[in-house]
Structure formats: C-alpha cells, structure tokens
N, C-alpha and C positions, 0 to 999 in steps of 0.2 A: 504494500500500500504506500502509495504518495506520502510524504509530508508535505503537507501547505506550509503556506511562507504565512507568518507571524508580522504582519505589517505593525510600522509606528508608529505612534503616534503622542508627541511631543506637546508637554504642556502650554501653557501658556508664556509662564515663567523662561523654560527651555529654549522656546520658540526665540523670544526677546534676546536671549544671551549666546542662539547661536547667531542672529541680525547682528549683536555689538561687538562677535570675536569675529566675523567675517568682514564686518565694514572698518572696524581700526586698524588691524591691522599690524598690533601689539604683539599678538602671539606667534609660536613659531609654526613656521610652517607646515609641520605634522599637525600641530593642532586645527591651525586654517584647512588641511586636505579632511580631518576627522570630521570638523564643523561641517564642511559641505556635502559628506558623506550622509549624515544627518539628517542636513536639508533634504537632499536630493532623497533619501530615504522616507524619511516623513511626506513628501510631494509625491507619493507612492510611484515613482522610478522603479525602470528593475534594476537590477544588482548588476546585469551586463552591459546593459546602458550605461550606467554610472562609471561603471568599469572603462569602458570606451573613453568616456566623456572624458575622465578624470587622469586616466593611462595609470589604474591601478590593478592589480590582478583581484581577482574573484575573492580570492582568500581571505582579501584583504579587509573588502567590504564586510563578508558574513564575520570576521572577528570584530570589526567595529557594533556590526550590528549587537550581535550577542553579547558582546561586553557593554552594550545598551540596554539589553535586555536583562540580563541579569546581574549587572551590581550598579546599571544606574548613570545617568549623564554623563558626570564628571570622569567618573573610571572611564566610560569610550571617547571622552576626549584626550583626556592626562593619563600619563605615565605616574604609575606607582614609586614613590623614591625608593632609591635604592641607598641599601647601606656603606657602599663603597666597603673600601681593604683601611683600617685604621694607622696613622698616623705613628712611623716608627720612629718618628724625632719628635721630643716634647718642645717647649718654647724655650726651655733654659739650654738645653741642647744647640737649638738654630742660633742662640743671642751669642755660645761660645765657638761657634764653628765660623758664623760672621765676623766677632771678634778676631782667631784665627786667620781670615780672608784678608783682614784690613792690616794686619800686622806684617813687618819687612820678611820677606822671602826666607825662606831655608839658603844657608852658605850653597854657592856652585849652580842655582837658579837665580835668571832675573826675574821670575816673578811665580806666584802661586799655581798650578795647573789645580784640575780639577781633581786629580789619580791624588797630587801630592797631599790633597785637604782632606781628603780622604783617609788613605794611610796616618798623616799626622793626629785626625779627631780618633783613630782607634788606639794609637800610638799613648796619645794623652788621657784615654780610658774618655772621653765623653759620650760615646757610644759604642756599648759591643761588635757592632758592624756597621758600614755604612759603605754604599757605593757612590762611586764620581756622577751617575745620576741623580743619585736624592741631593748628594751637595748642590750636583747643580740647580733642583728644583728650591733647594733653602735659600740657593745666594738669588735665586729668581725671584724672592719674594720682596727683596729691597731691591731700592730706586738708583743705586750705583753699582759698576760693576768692577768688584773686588779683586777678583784679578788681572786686571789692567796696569799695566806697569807705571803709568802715570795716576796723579792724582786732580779731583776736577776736572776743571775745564781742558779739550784734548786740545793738545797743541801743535799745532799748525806752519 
C-alpha cells in the first residue's frame, strides 16, 4: 500500500517568520534554502518540483520536511549545536605561551618558529603537549604577530 504525503501546513506565526528570514536576508544561506523549502512546501509544491526549482536533491526536501514534522519549525530550519572537541589550553596557558612568543628568540634563531614555541611550552612544563598548530591557533587569537622579527610598525 501507498503512503500518502502528509502535507503542511504552517501556522500563522511560522508563516510571518518564514516572510522575515526570506526577505532580510540575515540568515545563512542553509537557513534561507530550509525557509523556502517551507514555503514552497506549505504552497503544496511537490517535492520534485521544488527539487528542480531549488537544484536540491529529493533527500533533501523529505528531511526538511520530516524534521518539520516531527520536532517542529525551528529544528527544520536550525542546526542543532554541536558540542565541539574541548579546549586543550586553558587561559593561563595561552597568557604564558604569548608571553613566551613576545620574548627574545632562543641563542642560534632570529626569531621564534612555531615547532620552537612548541617544544619550548613543553620544555617549560606549561602544557603536557602541545603542537605548532594549537600554538599557532593561541598566537591567532591576538592582534600582533609574535613571531615576526621586528616589532610594531613593519619597516619599510
């Protein structure tokens, strides 16, 4: 036996706030293709059409759809946060590996690499590991950059 298609139909409320995320223009553009999914869904479209229209595949719409249907507006427009991988340098960590960055080179270097800040923050026990990635994601988080051989303004 067939399943019939479970059409939509979008409250008032919903109706209003998918018009304000389609016309501002704020949101990202997943959200904007989700909203018009929506629409086009609610204006009882079929799902192929929309597909066409929109150059999304089939899949795509009956998961918008369904995650409309059963948990609700917001869930088929938003992504659920995600927990990310936690934080392997705390703040007093970064403040002494920055310090480290800004202070004069190791003898035989002119200036700090990223391997040496490295080696040096395990060297000095501020963290039990650490790669010349994460350094570099710490020194990425201030507005100068630390291991540059000069200081300020570059010169010319």
């Amino acid at each position: 036996m067939a399943r019939t298609a479970q059409p939509i139909q979008l409250s008032n409320d919903e109706r209003s706030s998918l018009t304000n995320i389609l016309r501002c223009g704020t949101t990202s553009a997943r959200v904007q293709t989700r909203a018009r999914v929506l629409d086009l869904l609610h204006r009882g479209d079929h799902p192929t059409e929309i597909a066409t229209t929109l150059s999304l595949s089939l899949p795509t719409i009956f998961n918008i759809k369904r995650r409309y249907l059963s948990k609700g507006f917001d869930a088929a427009l938003y992504n659920r946060p995600r927990s990310g991988k936690p934080c392997k340098i705390d703040g007093a960590q970064r403040v002494r590996i920055t310090a480290l960055a800004c202070s004069k080179a190791p003898l035989g270097h002119a200036r700090w690499t990223l391997r040496l800040l490295a080696d040096k923050a395990v060297e000095l026990s501020f963290c039990d590991n650490i790669s010349h990635p994460t350094v570099k994601e710490v020194l990425k988080k201030t507005d100068s950059s630390h291991t540059a051989s000069g200081r300020g303004a570059s010169e010319r």
